[in-house]
N, C-alpha and C positions, 0 to 999 in steps of 0.2 A: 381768223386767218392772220390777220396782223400781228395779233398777240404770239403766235406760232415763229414768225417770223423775226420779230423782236428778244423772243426767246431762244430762241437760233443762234442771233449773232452776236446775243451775250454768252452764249453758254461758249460761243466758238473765240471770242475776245479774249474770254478768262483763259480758256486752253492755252492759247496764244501766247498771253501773258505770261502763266506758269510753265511753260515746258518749252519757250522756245529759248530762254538761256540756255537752261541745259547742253541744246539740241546743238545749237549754234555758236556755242562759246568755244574758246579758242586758244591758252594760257601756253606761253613758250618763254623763254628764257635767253637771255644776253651775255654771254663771255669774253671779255676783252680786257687790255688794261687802264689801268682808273688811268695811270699817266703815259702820254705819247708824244709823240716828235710833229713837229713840224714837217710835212714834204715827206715824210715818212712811211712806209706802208706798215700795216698791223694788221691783226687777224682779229677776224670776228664771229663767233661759234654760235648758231641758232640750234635750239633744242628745244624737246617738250618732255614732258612727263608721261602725256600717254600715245598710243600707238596711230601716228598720222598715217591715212590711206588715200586720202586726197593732195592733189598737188595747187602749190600755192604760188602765186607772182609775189616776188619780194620787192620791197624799195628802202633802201638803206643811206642811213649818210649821217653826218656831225651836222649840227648847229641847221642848215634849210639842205630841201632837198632841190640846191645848182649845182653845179660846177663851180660856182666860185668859191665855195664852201669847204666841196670835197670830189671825192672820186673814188668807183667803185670800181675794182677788177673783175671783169666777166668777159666770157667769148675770149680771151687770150687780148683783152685790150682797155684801158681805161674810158672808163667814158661818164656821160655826167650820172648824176645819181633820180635824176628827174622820174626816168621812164622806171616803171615796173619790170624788173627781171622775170620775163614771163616763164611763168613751173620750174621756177629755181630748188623750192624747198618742194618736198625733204629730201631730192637727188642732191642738192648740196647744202651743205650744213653751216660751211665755214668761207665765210667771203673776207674778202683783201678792201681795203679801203686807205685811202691815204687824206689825211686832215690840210687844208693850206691855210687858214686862220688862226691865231695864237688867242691864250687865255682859256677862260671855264666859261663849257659849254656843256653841249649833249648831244648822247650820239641815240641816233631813233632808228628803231625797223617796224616793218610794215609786210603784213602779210594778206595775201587779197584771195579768197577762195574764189569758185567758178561762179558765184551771186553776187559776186562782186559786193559781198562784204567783208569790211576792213581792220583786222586786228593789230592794232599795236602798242608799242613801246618803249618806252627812253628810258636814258641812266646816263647820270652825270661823266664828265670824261675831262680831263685836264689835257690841253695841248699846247707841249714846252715849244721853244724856239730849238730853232738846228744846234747851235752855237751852246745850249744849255748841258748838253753832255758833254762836249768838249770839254766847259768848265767844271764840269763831275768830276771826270777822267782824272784832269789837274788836281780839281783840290786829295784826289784819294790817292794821288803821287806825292803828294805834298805831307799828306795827314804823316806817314811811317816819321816822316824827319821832325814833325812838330811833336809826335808823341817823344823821341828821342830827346830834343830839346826843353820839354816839360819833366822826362824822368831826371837830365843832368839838373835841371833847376831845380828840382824837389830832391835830388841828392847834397846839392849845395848850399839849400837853407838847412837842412837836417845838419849837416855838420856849422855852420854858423851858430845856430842852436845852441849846437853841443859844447862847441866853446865857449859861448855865452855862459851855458849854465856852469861850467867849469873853474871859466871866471870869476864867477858869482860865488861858486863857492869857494874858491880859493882867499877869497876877500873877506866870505864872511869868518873862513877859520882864522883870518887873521888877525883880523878886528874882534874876534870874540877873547882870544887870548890876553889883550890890556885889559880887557874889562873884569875877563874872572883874577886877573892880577888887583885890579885894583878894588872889586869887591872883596876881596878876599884879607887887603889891609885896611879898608873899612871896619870889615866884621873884627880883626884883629884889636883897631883901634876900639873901637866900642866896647870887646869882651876887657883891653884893659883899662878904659874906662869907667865901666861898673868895677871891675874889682879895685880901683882902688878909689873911689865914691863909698863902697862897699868897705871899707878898711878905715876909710877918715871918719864915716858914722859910725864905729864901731869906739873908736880914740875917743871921740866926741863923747861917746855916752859913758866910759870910763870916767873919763875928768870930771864931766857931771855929777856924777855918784861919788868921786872921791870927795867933791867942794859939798854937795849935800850932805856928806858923811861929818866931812870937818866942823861944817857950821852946827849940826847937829850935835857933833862933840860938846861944843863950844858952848852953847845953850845949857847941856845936861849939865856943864862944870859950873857953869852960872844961877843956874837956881840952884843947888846942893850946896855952893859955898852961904848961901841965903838962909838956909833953913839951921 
């Protein structure tokens, strides 16, 4: 009998175990903006994937679920985010909340079936100061005239530029003109140079041949008067 028994409430454990995710799981989804205002209201869109038929108590809010935190719009009135919006979802989808603490935080919801068990989940949510879109507003009144004053500066180095390079060449066609001047009576000098190195060696080797010629004479008439 025992063994019956024991056998029982393992076979009923395992059941437990395996089929009661399924049975009782609960997966929805969060739509809002990554970034939001201080004191601000914004919207927040609860959804699921498949067809809810049971009604759910919601409890929603940024960073802890008080009032110092946040505040949720329901019943046509703000109030804290503490209590459970009782069978809010899925007659309504899309709740109002307003953030009152600045920095990176997390916004969380919570959904509670009639077993009073508890589905939820967070996702990150940046919450600017009041004053932060003011200085938006400004700098993207500002940006039109900065970009105006970056195209005149980049019209006005382009011609600084242009003159530079102008200059640059102006100098160098002027400076190059001495020098093919003066290469030009380098080469001159040089070509009459050789030719006339070229013209004295040539006198040079004449005279020689004529004094070799002579002494040669000279010699021939020298032994012939001998003999």
């Amino acid at each position: 009998m025992k063994r019956e028994i024991l056998l029982f409430i393992t076979i009923t454990a395992i059941s437990c175990f395996i089929f009661l995710p399924f049975v009782s799981s609960l997966e929805f989804n969060l739509d809002f903006p990554s970034k939001v205002y201080q004191e601000e209201e914004f919207n927040v869109l609860l959804s699921t994937s498949e067809d809810v038929k049971e009604n759910y108590d919601v409890k929603i809010f940024v960073n802890k679920h008080t009032k110092e935190y946040s505040e949720v719009f329901f019943n046509d009135k703000w109030q804290s985010p503490f209590n459970y919006l009782p069978e809010a979802f899925p007659e309504n989808k899309e709740f109002k909340l307003r953030a009152h603490l600045e920095g990176e935080t997390q916004l969380c919801a919570k959904l509670r079936d009639s077993s009073e068990k508890v589905f939820s989940k967070c996702e990150d949510v940046s919450v600017l100061k009041k004053d932060t879109e003011i200085v938006k507003n400004s700098e993207e009144k500002i940006e039109p005239e900065q970009e105006e004053k970056t195209k005149k500066e980049q019209n006005e180095e382009v011609k600084e530029v242009f003159v530079q390079k102008n200059v640059q060449n102006i100098s160098l066609s002027y400076s190059d003109k001495p020098e093919e001047k003066i290469m030009l009576k380098q080469e001159k000098y040089v070509e009459n140079k050789i030719l006339y190195e070229d013209k004295s060696f040539k006198n040079l080797n004449i005279i020689l041949n004529v004094v070799l010629g002579f002494i040669l004479l000279i010699l021939f008439l020298f032994l012939f008067k001998k003999h």
